[in-house]
ZALOVEX-207486 format. One record per residue: residue number from 1; chain; x, y, z of N, C-alpha, C, O, CB in turn. Coordinates in steps of 0.02 Angstrom, whole numbers, padded with zeros to 5 digits. Glycine has a CB too. Example, Ala and Ser with C-alpha at 12.3 -4.5 7.8 and 13.67 -1.06 7.14 Angstrom:
2
(r 1; 'A'; (00660; -00284; 00390); (00615; -00225; 00390); (00660; -00165; 00390); (00712; -00166; 00423); (00565; -00224; 00452));
(r 2; 'A'; (00642; -00112; 00354); (00684; -00053; 00357); (00645; 00002; 00394); (00670; 00057; 00402); (00704; -00030; 00286));
//
This chain:
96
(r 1; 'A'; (00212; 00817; -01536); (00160; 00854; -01504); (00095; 00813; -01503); (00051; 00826; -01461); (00149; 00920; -01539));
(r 2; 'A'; (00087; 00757; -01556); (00016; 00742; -01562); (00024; 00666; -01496); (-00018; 00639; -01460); (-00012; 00721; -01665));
(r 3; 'A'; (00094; 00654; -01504); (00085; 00594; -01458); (00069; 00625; -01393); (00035; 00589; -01357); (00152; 00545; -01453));
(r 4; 'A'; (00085; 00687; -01367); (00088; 00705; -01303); (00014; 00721; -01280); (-00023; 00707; -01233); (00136; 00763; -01295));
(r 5; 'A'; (00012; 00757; -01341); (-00080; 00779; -01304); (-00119; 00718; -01317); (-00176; 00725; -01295); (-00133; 00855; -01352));
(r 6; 'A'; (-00107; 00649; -01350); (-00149; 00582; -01367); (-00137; 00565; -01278); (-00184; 00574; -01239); (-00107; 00513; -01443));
(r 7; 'A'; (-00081; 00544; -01258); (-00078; 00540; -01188); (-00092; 00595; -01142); (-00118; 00575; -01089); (-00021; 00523; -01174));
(r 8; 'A'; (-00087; 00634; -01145); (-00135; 00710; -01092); (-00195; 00668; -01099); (-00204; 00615; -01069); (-00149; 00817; -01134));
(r 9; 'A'; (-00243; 00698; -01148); (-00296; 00665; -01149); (-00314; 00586; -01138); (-00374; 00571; -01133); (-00311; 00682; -01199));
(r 10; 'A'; (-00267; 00538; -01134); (-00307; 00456; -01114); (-00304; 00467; -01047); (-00352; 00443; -01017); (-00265; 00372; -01137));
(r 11; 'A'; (-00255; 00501; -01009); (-00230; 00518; -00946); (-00293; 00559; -00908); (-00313; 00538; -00854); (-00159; 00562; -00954));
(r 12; 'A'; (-00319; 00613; -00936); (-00376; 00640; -00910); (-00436; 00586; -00924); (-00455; 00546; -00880); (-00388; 00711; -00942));
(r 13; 'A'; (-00455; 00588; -00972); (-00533; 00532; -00985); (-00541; 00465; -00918); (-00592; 00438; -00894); (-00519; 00474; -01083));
(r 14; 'A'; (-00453; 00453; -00903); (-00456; 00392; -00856); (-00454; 00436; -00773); (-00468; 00409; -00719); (-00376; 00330; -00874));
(r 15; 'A'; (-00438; 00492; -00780); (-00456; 00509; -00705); (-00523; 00546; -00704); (-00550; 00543; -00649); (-00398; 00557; -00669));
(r 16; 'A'; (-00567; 00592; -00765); (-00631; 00569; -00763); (-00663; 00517; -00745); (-00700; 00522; -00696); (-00646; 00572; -00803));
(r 17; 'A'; (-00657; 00467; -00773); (-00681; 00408; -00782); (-00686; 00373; -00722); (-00736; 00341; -00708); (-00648; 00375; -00826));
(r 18; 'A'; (-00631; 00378; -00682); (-00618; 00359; -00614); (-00579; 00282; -00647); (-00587; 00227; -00620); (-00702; 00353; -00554));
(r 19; 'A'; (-00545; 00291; -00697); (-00531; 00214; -00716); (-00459; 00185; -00708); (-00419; 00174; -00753); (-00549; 00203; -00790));
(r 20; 'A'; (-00452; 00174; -00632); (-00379; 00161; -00579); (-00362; 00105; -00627); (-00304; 00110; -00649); (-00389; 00133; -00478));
(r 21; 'A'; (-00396; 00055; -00648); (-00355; -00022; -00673); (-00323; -00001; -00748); (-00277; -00035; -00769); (-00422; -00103; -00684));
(r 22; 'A'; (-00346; 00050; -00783); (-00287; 00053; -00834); (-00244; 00117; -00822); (-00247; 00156; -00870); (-00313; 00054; -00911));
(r 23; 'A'; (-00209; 00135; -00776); (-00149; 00171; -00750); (-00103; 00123; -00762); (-00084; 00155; -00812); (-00148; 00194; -00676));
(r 24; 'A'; (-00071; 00080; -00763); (-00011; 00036; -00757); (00009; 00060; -00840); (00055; 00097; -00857); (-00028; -00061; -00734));
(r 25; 'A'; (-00053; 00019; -00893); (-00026; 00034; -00946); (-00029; 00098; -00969); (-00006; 00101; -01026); (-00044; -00002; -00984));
(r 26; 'A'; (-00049; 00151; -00948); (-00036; 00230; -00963); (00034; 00231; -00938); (00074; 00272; -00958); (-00089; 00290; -00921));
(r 27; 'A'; (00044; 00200; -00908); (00116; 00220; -00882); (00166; 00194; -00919); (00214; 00231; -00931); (00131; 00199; -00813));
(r 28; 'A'; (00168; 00126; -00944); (00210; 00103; -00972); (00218; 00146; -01062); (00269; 00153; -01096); (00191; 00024; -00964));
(r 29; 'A'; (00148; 00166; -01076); (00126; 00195; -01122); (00186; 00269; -01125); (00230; 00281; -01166); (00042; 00205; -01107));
(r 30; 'A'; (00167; 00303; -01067); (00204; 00376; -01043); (00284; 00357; -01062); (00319; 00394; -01098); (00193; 00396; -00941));
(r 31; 'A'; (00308; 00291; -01031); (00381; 00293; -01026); (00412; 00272; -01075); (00470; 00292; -01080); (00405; 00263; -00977));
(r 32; 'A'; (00393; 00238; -01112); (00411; 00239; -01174); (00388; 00259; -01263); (00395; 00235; -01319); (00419; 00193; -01166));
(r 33; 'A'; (00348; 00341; -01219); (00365; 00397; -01284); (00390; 00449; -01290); (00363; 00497; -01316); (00326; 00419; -01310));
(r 34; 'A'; (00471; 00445; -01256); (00511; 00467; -01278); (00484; 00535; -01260); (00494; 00570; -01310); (00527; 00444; -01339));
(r 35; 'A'; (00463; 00560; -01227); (00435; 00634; -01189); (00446; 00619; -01143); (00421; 00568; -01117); (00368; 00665; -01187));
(r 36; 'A'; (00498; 00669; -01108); (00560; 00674; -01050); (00492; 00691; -00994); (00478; 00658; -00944); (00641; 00756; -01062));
(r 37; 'A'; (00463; 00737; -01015); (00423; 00762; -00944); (00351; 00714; -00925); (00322; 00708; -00871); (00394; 00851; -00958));
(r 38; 'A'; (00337; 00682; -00994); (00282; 00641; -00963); (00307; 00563; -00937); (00282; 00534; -00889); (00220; 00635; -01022));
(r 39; 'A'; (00353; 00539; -00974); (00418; 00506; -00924); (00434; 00520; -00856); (00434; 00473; -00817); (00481; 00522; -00948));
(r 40; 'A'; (00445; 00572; -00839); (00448; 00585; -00757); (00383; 00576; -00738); (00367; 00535; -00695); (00473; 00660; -00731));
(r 41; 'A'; (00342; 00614; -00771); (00278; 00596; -00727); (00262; 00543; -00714); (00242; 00532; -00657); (00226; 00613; -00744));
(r 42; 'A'; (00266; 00486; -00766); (00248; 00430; -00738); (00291; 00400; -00692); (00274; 00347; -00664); (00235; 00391; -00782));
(r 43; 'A'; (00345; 00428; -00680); (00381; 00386; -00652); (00372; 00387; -00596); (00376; 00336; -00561); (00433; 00387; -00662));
(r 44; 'A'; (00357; 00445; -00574); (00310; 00484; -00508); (00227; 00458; -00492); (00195; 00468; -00440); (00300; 00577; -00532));
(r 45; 'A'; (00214; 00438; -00526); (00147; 00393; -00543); (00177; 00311; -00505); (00151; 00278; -00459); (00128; 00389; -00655));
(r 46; 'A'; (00223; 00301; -00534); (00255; 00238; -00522); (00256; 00213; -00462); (00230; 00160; -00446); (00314; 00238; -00538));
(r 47; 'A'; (00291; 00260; -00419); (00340; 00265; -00336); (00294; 00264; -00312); (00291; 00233; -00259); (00391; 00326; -00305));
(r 48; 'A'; (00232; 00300; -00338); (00151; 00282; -00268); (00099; 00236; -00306); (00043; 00258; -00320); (00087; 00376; -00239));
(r 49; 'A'; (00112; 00197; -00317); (00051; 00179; -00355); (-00005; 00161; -00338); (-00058; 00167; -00369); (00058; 00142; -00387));
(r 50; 'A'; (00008; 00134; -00277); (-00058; 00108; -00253); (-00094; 00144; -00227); (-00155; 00132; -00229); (-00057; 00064; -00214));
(r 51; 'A'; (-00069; 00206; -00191); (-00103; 00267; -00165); (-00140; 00287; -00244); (-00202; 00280; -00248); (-00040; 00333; -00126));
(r 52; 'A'; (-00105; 00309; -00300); (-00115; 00333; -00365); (-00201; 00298; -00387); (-00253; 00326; -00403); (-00041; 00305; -00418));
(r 53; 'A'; (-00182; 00216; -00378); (-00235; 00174; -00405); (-00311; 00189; -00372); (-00366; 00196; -00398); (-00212; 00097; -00392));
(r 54; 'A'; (-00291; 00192; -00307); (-00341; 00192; -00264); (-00383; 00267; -00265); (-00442; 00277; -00251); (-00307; 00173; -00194));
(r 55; 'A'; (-00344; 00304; -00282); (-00402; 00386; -00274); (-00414; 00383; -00331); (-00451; 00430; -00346); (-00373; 00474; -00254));
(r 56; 'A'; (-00396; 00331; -00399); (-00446; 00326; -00464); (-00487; 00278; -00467); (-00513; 00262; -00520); (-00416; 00320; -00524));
(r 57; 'A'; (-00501; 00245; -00408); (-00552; 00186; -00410); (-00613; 00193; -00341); (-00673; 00185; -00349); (-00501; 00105; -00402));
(r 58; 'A'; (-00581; 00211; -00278); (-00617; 00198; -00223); (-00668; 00259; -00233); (-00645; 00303; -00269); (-00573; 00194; -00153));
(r 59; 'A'; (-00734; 00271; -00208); (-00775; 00309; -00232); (-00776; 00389; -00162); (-00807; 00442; -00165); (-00851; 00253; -00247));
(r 60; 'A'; (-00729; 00363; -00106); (-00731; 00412; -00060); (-00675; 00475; -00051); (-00619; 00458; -00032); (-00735; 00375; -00004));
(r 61; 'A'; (-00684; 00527; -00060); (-00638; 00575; -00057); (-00612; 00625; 00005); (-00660; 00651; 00033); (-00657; 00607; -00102));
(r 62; 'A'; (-00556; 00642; 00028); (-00537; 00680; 00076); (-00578; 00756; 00071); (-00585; 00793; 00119); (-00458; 00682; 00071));
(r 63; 'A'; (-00598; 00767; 00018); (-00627; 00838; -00029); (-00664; 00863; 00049); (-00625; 00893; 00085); (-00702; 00819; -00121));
(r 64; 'A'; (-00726; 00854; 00072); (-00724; 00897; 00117); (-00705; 00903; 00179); (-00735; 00936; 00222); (-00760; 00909; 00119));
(r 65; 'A'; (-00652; 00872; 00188); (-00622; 00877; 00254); (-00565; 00943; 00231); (-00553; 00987; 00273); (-00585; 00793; 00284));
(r 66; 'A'; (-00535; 00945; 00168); (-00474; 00981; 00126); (-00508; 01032; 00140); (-00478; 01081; 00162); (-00451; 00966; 00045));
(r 67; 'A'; (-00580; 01034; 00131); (-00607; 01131; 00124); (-00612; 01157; 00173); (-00598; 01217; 00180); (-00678; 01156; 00096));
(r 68; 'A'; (-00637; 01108; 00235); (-00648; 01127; 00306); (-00587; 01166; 00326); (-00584; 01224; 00347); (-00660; 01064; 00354));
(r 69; 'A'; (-00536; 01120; 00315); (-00467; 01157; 00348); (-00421; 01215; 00302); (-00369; 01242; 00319); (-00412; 01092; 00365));
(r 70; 'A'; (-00461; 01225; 00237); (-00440; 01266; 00206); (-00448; 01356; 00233); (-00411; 01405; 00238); (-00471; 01245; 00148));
(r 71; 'A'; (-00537; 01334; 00247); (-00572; 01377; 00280); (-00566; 01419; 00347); (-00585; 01476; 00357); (-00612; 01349; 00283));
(r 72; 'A'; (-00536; 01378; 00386); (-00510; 01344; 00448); (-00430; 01395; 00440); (-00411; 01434; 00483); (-00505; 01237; 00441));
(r 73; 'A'; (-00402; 01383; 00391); (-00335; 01428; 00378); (-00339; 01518; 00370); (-00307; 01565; 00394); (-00303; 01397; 00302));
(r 74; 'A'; (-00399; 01510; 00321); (-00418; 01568; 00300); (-00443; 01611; 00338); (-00436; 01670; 00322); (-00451; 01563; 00261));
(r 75; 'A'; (-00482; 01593; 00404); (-00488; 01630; 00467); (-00434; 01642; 00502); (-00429; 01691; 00538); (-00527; 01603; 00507));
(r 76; 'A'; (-00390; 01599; 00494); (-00331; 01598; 00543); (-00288; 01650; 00514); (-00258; 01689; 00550); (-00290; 01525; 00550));
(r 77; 'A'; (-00287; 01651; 00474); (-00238; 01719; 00424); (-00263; 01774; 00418); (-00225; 01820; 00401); (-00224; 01710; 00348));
(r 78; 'A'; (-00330; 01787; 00429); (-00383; 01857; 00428); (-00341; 01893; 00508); (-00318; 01949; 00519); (-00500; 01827; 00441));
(r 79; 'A'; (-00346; 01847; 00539); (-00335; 01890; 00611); (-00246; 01880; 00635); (-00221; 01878; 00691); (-00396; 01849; 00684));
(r 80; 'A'; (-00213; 01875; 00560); (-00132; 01848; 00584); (-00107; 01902; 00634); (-00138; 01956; 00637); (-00068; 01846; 00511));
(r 81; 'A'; (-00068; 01894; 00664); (-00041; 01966; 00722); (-00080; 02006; 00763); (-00054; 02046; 00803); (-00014; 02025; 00688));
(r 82; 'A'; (-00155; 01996; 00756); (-00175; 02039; 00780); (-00227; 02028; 00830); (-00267; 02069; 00852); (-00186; 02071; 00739));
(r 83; 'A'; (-00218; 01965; 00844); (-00277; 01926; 00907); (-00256; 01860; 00919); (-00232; 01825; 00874); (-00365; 01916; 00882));
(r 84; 'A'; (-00266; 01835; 00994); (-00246; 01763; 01006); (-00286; 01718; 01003); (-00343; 01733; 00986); (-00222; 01752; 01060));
(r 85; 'A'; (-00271; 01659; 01014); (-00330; 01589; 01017); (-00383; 01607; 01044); (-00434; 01580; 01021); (-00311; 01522; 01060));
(r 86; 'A'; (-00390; 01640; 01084); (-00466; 01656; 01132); (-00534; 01690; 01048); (-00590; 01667; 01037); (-00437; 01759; 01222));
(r 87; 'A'; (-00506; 01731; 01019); (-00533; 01758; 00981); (-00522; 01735; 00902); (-00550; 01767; 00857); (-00520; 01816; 00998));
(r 88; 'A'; (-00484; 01683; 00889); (-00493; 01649; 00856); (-00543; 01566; 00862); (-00555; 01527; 00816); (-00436; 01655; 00845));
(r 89; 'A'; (-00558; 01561; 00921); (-00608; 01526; 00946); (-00685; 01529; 00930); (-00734; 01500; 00907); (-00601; 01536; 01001));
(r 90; 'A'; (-00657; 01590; 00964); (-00732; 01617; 00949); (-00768; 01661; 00861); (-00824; 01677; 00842); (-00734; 01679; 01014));
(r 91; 'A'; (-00695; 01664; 00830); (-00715; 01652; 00762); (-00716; 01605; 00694); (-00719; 01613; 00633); (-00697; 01687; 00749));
(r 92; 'A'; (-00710; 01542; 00749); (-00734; 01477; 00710); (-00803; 01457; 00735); (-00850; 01433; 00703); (-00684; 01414; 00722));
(r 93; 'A'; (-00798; 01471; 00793); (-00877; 01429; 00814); (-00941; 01495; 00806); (-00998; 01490; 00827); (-00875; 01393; 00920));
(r 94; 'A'; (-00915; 01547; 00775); (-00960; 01583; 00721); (-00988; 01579; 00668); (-01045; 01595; 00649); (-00945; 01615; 00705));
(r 95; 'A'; (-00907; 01537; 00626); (-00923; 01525; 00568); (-00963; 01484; 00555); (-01007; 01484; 00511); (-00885; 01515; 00542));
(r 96; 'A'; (-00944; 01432; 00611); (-00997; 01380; 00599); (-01074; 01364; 00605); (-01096; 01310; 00587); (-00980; 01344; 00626));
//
């Protein structure tokens, strides 16, 4: 238990941190302590890595484009069945 939450926690502090260049050895760290599920995770960490590295290092995020269209959904589901594009048109360029 204490190894797992020692890695939970180096694992968070480094995606606080924004600190992409030591992921490799968290990983090697993950896969060989013998914890089946943080083993998969890394291994899943593994298969993308460079995508992985890069949203813990580069300083620009998808974040508000994700809310726009979240928002964007959430109107779209207010009026499910019960009005077409014409009036869903016109209740985005309200919102906005």
């Amino acid at each position: 238990m204490a190894r797992a939450d020692a890695l939970s926690q180096a694992f968070l502090a480094m995606v606080r941190e924004r600190r992409g260049t030591d992921l490799e050895a968290w990983i090697m760290m993950a896969t060989d302590s013998g914890i089946d599920a943080l083993a998969r995770f890394a291994q899943g960490l593994r298969e993308d890595l460079a995508a992985v590295t890069a949203g813990l290092t580069l300083d620009w995020s998808h974040g508000p484009v994700e809310g726009q269209i979240t928002r964007l959904q959430w109107l779209k589901r207010q009026g499910d069945g019960r009005a077409g594009f014409p009036l869903l048109r016109q209740r985005i360029r309200q919102a906005a």
